[in-house]
ZAMARGU-4260 file (C-alpha; in steps of 0.2 Angstrom, whole numbers, plus 5000, padded with zeros to 4 digits):
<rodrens>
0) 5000/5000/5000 | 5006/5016/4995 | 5006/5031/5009 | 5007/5049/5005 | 5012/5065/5015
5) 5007/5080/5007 | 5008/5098/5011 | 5000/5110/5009 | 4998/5130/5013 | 4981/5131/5019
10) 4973/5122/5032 | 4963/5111/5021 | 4949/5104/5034 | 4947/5124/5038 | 4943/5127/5020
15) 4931/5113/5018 | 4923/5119/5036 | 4924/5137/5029 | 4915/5131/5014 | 4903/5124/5021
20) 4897/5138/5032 | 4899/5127/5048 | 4917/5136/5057 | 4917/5137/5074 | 4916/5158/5078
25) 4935/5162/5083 | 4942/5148/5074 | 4958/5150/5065 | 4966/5138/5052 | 4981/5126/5062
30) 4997/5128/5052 | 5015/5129/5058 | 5026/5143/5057 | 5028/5141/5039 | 5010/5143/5036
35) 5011/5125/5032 | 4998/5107/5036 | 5004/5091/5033 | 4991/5077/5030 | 4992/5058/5025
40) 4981/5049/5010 | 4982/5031/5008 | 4972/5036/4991 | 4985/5041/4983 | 4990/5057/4970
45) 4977/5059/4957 | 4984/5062/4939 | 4978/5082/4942 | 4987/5083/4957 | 4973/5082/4969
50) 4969/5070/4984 | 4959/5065/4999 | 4969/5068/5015 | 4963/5053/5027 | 4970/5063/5042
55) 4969/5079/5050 | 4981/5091/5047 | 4997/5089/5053 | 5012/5104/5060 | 5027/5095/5054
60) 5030/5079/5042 | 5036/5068/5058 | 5021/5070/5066 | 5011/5066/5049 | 5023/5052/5049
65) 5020/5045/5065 | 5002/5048/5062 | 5002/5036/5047 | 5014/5022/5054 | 4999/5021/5068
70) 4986/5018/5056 | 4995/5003/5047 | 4999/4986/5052 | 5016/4985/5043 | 5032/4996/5044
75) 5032/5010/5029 | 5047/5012/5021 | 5050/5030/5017 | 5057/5040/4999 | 5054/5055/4992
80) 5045/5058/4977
</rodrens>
């Protein structure tokens, strides 16, 4: 099984929250300092770039790493793309 960390520059759960009409009042999207989220898919990159993230987002790639080796019954073996 293929496992992805992707990053992106928006908190995307906010967005879809926003969206939808349904933020809590006060809330603010959770990035790192970088204005960045991590988030794992075990769906996989779709050929136009997008995907489903299948976690919440995450502050920094080792915790979206550690995040994903939870989830999974086998060791993942780690490469960049």
């Amino acid at each position: 099984m293929d496992v992805f960390i992707v990053r992106l520059n928006c908190d995307f759960w906010y967005e879809v929250a926003k969206e939808d009409g349904q933020l809590e009042p006060g809330e603010q999207p959770r990035l790192n300092d970088e204005g960045a989220s991590y988030y794992v898919s075990f769906h996989g990159i779709r050929g136009d770039g997008s995907f489903w993230p299948d976690s919440g987002g995450h502050l920094s790639i080792e915790d979206a790493k550690a995040a994903a080796e939870c989830k999974v019954p086998s060791d993942i073996k780690w490469s960049k793309p």
